[in-house]
N, C-alpha and C positions, 0 to 999 in steps of 0.2 A: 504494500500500500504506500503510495508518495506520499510524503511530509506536505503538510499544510503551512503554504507560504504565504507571506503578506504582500497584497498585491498591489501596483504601484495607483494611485487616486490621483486623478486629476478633477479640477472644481470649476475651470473658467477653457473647456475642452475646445471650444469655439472660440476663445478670445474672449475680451471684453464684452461683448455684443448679449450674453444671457445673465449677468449679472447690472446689462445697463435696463434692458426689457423688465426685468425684475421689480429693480428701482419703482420705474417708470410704471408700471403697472399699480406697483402698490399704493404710489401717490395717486394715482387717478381714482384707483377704489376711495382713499383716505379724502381726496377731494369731493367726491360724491357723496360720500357717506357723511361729511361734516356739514354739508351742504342740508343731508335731509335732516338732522337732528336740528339746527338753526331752526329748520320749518317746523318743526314737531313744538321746538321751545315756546314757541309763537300760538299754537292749539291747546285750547281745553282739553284738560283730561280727559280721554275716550279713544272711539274707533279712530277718528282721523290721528290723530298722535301715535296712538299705536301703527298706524299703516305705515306711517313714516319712518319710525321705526326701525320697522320690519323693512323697510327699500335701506334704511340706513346699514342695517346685520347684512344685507346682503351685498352691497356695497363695500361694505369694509371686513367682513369676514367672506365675503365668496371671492371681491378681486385684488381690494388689499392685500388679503394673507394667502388664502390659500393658492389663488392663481401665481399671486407671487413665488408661492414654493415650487409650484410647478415649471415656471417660466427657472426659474434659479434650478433647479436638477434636470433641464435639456444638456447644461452644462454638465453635469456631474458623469464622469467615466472612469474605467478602472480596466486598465491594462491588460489584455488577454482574456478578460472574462467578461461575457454578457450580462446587459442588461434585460428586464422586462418587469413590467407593473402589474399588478393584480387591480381587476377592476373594480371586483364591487369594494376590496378595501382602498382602495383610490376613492371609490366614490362617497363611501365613510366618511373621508379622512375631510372632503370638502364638506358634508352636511354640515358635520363638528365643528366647523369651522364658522359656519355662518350660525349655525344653534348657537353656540357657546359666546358672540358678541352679540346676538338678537338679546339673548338672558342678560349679560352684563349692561346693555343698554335698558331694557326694561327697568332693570334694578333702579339706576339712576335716574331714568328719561319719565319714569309713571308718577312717582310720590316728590315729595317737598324734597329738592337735594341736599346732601348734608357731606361731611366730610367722610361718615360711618359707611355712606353706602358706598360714594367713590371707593373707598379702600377695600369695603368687600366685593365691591363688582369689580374693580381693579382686580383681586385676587382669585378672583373663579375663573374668569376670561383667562388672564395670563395662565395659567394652569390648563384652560382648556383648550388653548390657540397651542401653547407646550406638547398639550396629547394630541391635537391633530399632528403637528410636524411628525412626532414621530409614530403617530400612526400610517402617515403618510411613507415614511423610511418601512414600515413595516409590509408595505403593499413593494417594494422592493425586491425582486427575485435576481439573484446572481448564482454562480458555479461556485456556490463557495459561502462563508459565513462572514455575518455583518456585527461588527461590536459597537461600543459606542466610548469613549472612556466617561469618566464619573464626573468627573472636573470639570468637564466644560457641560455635560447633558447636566449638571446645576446651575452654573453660570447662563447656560441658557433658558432656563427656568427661571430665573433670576430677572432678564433681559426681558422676557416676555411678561413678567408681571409687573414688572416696571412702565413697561411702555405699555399695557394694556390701562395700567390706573392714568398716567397721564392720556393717553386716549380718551376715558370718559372724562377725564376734567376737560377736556378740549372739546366734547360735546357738549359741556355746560356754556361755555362762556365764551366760544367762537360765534362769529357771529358775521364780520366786516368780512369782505372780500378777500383784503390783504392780508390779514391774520387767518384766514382760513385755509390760504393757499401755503402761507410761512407753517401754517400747523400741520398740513399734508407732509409737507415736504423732512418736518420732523418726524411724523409717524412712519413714511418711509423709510427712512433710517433707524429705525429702532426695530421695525420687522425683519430689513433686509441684514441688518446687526443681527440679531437673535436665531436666523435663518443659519447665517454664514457660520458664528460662532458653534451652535452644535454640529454644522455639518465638518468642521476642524477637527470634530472627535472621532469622526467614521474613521472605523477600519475595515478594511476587508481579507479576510484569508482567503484564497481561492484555492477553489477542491477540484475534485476531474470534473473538466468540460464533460457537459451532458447536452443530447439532441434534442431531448423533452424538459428544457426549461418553456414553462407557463405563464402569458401574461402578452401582454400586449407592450409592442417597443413605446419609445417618446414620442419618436414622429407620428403613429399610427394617431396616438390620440391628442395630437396637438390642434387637428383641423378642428375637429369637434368641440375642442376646449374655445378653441378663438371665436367659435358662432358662437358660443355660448354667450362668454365674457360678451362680443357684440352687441347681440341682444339686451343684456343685461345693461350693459352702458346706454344705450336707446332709452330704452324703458325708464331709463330714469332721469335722463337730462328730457325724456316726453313729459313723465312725469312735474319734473322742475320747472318745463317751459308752459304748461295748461295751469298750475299751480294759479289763482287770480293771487296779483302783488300788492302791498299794503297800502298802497294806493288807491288799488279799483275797491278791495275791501270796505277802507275807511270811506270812498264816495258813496257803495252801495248803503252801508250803514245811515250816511247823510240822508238817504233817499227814503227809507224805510223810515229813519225817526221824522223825517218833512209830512211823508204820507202818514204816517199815526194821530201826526198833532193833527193834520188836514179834517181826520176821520172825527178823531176827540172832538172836534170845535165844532163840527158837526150833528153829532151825536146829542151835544149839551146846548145847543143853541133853542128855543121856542120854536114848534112849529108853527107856518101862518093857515092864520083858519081864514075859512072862504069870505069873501064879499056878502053872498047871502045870509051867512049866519051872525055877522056883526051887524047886518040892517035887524035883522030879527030881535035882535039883543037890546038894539038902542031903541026899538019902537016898546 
């Protein structure tokens, strides 16, 4: 039986080009997503708050993070030995991912904010954005075994619950354009941080090449992923542009209280009685 050897990893196998798509991906979920919470801040407790929401977890936990990890492991290769994904735990790994910031925003984004919930919504998220990444390592099939070292898989537990609590304080109190784009651009660095950092710790032993590894390669499922993400992006800058602005809001509102007093003044005015019945009265 051959000795099990550690086999050579490469992270950036393309060059720069899948850790720049990465970036870039997870700011534009992080932009969307900061985007719908702004809106949600602005609704009454309810369905619409919550729908916002719900476009915000998917925004920032379906493109910020998870597609991010995806876009970030096109790159990942290991010398001599195959790669493949497993699909439904790939597809897991993305659910997780949008669950686990749908719930950390709920926490924050439903009741009165306090500092109590940022840090416990802060702390479930990073924890559970943690268990996608490496659930998602988990949907991983190679010729061979995948370690992790201990040091960094905390450190990047670490990173993720850090930057998931400053994410929900950044759903609180973004708001302006500019700070909203400066706060994307922060959350994407602290994903594509947290990302890189555990994946520092992979190792691979590779075992005998075999002709029945299982799973589908990178490319097979990258088309699929990009209509997805597409879509997903439409949907919600649709959503963002039909959204009426506080402007038409605050007109409509004018309009509705002009037409109430119209009705009031009506309602409480004397009605006129007839001509014939005032002659009747005075005779």
């Amino acid at each position: 039986m051959a000795g099990v050897l550690s086999a050579e990893i490469h992270h950036f196998t393309y060059g720069p080009i899948t850790p720049i798509l990465a970036y870039a991906v997870s700011v534009l979920g992080s932009l969307l997503g900061l985007t719908c919470t702004a809106r949600a801040r602005r609704l009454d407790p309810g369905a619409r708050r919550g729908g916002w929401l719900m476009l915000a977890a998917w925004a920032i936990g379906g493109t910020g993070i998870w597609t991010m990890h995806f876009m970030a492991m096109l790159g990942f290769g290991v010398n001599g030995v195959a790669l493949r994904f497993d699909i439904p735990i790939t597809v897991a790994s993305a659910v997780l991912a949008v669950a686990v910031v749908g719930i950390g925003l709920f926490i924050v984004g439903l009741g009165k904010p306090n500092v109590l919930r940022v840090l416990f919504g802060g702390l479930f998220t990073g924890l559970g954005v943690a268990s996608m990444h490496y659930t998602g390592m988990a949907a991983l099939r190679v010729d061979g075994s995948i370690t992790h070292s201990r040091n960094l898989v905390i450190a990047s537990v670490v990173i993720a619950v850090v930057a998931a609590t400053v994410a929900l304080w950044f759903t609180l109190v973004v708001s302006k354009p500019g700070t909203t784009f400066a706060s994307a651009l922060v959350m994407g660095v602290a994903v594509c941080g947290m990302h890189y950092t555990a994946m520092a710790g992979v190792r691979v032993n590779a075992g005998q090449p075999t002709l029945h590894l299982h799973g589908a390669t990178a490319g097979t499922m990258l088309l699929p992923i990009i209509v997805l993400v597409v879509l997903v992006v439409v949907l919600l800058f649709y959503a963002l542009l039909s959204e009426p602005k506080e402007e038409d809001a605050a007109a409509r509102a004018f309009l509705d209280r002009q037409a109430a007093e119209r009705l009031a003044a009506q309602q409480s005015a004397p009605a006129a009685q007839p001509i014939g019945v005032r002659r009747t009265r005075l005779r």
